[in-house]
N, C-alpha and C positions, 0 to 999 in steps of 0.2 A: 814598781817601775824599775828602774835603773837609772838614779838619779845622780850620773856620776855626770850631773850637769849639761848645759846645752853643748861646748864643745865637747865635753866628753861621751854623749850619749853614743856617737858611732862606733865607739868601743865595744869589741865583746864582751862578755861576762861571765862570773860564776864558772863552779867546777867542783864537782867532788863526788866522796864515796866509795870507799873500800869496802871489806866484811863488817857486816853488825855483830859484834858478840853476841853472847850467850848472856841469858836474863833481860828480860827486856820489858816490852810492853803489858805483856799480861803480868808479869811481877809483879812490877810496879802500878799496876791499874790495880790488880786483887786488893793490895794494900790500902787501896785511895776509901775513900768514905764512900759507903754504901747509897745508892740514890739508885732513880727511875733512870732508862735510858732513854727515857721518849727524846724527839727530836726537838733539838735549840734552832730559835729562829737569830735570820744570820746578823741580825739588824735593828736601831733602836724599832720602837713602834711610831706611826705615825705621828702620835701627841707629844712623841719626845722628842728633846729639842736634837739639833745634830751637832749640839757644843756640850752638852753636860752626859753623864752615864747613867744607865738605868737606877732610879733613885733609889730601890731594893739597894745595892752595892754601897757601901762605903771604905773607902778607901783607907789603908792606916797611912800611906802617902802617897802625894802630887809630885810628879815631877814638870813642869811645865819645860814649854818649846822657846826658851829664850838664851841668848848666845852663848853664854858661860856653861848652859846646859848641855851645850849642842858640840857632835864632832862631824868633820867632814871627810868621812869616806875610808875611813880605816877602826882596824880591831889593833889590841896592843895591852900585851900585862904592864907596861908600862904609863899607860893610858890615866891619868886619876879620876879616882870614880867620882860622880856627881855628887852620889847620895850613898847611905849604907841604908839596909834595911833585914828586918829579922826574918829567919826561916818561919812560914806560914804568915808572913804579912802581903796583904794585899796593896799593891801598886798602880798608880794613874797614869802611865805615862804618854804625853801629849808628843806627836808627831809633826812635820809637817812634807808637804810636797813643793818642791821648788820645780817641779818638769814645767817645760816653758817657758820659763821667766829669768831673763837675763841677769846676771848679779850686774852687770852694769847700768841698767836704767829698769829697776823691778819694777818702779811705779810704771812705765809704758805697757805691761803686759794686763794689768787691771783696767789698767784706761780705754785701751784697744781691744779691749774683752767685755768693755761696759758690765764690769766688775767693781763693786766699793772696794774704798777700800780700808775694811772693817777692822777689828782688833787682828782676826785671823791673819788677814793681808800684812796687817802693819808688823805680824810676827815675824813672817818672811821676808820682808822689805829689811827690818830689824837683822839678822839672821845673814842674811846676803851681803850685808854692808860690813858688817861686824865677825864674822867667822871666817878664819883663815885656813884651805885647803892643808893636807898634811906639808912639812916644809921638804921630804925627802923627795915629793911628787907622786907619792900616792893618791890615785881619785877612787871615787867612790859617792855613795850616797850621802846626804845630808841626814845622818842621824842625831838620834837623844841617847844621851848615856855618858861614860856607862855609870852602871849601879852596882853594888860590893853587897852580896847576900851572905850575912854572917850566919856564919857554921859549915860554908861549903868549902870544901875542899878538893886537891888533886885526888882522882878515883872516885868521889863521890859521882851521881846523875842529880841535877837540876832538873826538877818536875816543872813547867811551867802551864798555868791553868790559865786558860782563856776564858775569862769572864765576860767581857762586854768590848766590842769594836764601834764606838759611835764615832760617825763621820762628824767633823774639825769645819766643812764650810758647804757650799753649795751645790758646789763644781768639782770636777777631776779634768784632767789631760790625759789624751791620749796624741801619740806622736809618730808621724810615718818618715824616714830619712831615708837620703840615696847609702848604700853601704850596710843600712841597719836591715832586721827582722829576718828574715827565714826565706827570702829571694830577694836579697840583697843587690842584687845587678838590675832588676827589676823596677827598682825604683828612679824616679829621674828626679824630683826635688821632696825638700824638705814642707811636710804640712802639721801644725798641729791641732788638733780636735779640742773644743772647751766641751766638756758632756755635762747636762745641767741638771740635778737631781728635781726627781718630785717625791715629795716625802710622803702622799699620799699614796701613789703606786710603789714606792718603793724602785724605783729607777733611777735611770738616767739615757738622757739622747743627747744627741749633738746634731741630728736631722731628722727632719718630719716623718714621720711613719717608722722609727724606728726606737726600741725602748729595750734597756738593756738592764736585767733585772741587780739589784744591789747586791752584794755578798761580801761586804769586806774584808780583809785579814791582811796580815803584818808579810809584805814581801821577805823581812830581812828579822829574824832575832838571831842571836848568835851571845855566845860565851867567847871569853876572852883567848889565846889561840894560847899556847906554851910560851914562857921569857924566852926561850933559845929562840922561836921563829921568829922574834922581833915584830912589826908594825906589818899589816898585810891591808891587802886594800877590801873593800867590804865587800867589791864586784865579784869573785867565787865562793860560794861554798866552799866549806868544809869540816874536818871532824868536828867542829865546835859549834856548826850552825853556818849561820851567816842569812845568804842570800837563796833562801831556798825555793821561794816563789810556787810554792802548794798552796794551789787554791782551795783545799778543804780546810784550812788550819784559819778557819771562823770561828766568831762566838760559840764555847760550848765544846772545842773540843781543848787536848793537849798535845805541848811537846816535850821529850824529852832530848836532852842535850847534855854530853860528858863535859866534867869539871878536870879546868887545867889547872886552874891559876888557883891562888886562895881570893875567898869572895866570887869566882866565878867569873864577875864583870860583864854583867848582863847588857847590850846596847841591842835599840829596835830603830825601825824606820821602813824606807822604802815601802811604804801604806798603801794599799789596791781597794778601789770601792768595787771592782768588779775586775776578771781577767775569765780568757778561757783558757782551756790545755793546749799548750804549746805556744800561746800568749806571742804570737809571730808576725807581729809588727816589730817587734823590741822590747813593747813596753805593754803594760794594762791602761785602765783608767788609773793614772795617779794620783793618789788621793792624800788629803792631811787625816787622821784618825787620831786618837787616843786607845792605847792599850791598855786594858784594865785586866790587873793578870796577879793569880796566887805564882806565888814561889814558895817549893818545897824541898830540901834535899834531902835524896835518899843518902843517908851512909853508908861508904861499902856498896852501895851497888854500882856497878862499874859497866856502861855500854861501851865502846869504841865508836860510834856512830849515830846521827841523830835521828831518832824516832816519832812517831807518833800516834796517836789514838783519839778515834770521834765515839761519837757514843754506841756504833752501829758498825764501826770498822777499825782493824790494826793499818798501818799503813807501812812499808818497808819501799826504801829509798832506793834509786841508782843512777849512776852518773858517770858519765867516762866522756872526751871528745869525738865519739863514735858511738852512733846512736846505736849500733847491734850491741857495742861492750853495757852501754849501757841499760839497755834489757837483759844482759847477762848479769850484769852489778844486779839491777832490782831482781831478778829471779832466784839467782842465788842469796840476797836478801830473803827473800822469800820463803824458800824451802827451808833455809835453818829457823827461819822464827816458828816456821809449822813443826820443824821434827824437833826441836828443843825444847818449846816452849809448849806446845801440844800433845807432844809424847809419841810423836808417829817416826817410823822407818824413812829414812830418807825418799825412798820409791813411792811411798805414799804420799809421802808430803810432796812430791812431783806432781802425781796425778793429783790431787788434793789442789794445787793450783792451778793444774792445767783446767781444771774443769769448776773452779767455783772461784777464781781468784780474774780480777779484770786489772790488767794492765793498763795506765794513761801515760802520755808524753807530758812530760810536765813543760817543760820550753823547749823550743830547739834553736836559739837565739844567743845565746851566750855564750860560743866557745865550746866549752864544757855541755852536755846536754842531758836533759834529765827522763827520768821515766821510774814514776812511782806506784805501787801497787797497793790493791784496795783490797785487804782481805776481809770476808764478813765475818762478823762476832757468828753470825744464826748459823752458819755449817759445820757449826760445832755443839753437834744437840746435847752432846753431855758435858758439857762445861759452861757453867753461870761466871757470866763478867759482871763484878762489879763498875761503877763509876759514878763520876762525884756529881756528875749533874742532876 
């Protein structure tokens, strides 16, 4: 979502995306541990619960969703980390969604939702009461973090591996306002949707005849931004992550994201149990989730910009306030990871996209708008991708 709170949600959001550097995803994928690419399912299994992680995973640490763990709405090298933890340690970290729920009377939004109000609830209720917006008047999402990965450094990439996204409660929101989504004039009052999961089908509805399949992932990871930029709000993207709201970046695949700071200063949130492309109401289903995620740093290897890879596709980002720059950002994205990294003549790595590479709008909601491209591993008959799945 865009959890920069009930009055903040008519705000726009996000923005970013310059040139990707040279060395990138296939680099860094070849390096990764050799495994099958079949395809990862996006979600626990029916038998599992939607509070704990697939019991294969063990975590070397918990970070839970409790106040002292939690920031509100901003990135910052300044920021103290929660937690530190070692390059190739596996992480648990617990999310929540506060969309819809007033920090002024949180228990009313459970009551009026005929909603318990469970551990989950009382995390948030906890949370809303107890956590203070940044003090400069930064808004932003209610995240966890951040965390200090020893051994990363400025120039290094952060690898980060998506293990498991298991949904945190029953329910997500979804939210329609005068002002917000993608016909913003359009709208005449504010409504919010409760979508109520069945762990059977693997859903969620919020009305009869209609079922909207699960696919969770992390709206918001992001690395710490450079000391010189000071405190920024988590509402744009940018070269460090953030707010990127790609809906492929499920269980089973990766991101990578350049290191500013030392320790990196990893912080997630903003959680979706489901969104589509261009997500144009404002917001997805928002959801509480737990990320369960390897961190790895490469040394020396240096992106400019945050990338990523599923087991089946590279994916090259772009982003501008103008949706044509912004198919300009992702295409030129594009064309240099094909001629760089693939070894082809710029003209071919043209053609080469024009004709096997598919463009999607990733939002067009936030100010800044996105559009990210799906390259496939297969139209590259002479080159074996490894990957860690």
């Amino acid at each position: 979502m865009k959890e920069a709170h009930q009055n903040e949600e008519n705000k726009s959001r996000r923005g970013f995306l310059k040139k990707t550097a040279k060395g990138g995803l296939a680099a860094l994928s070849i390096s990764s541990v050799a495994a099958s690419a079949a395809s990862i399912s996006c979600i626990a299994s029916p038998e599992e619960t939607f509070t704990t992680v697939s019991p294969r995973i063990k975590p070397d640490h918990v970070i839970r969703s409790i106040p002292k763990n939690m920031v509100w709405g901003y990135f910052g090298a300044d920021v103290p980390p929660v937690a530190r933890v070692k390059d190739g340690d596996i992480v648990e970290i617990h999310t929540v969604s506060t969309a819809g729920i007033s920090s002024r009377n949180p228990e009313a939004f459970f009551k009026d939702n005929n909603l318990s109000i469970d551990q989950h609830a009382q995390e948030i209720i906890d949370i809303l009461k107890n956590v203070q917006p940044e003090p400069s008047g930064i808004r932003g999402h209610m995240l966890t973090g951040p965390i200090y990965i020893e051994g990363a450094e400025p120039g290094d990439t952060l690898e980060i591996r998506i293990l498991d996204l298991p949904l945190r409660s029953n329910y997500g929101v979804n939210s329609v306002w005068p002002g917000g989504g993608g016909i913003p004039d359009a709208v005449t009052s504010r409504e919010n949707f409760v979508y109520r999961y069945d762990k059977k089908k693997n859903t969620a509805s919020f009305v009869e005849g209609v079922e909207i399949p699960l696919k969770p992932f992390m709206g918001v990871m992001a690395l710490s931004p450079p000391p010189e930029t000071g405190r920024v709000s988590s509402i744009p993207p940018d070269f460090f992550g953030g707010n990127l709201d790609i809906k492929h970046l499920v269980k089973g695949t990766t991101l990578f994201l350049p290191v500013s700071v030392p320790g990196g200063l990893f912080t997630t949130g903003d959680c979706h149990s489901a969104q589509g492309n261009g997500e144009v109401s404002g917001v997805a289903i928002e959801a509480s989730l737990a990320l369960v995620a390897k961190f790895i740093v490469h040394k020396g290897k240096t992106i400019k910009q945050p990338r990523a890879e599923t087991p089946t596709h590279f994916i090259a980002i772009g982003l501008d306030p103008d949706l044509d720059k912004a198919m300009q950002n992702a295409l030129t994205e594009t064309v240099n990871f094909i001629k760089d990294e693939m070894g082809f003549t710029f003209n071919q790595a043209l053609s080469i996209a024009s004709t096997g590479v598919d463009f999607e709008v990733s939002q067009v909601v936030d100010r800044t708008l996105g559009v990210h491209a799906m390259i496939p591993k297969s139209i590259f008959t002479k080159k074996k991708f490894h990957y860690w799945t």
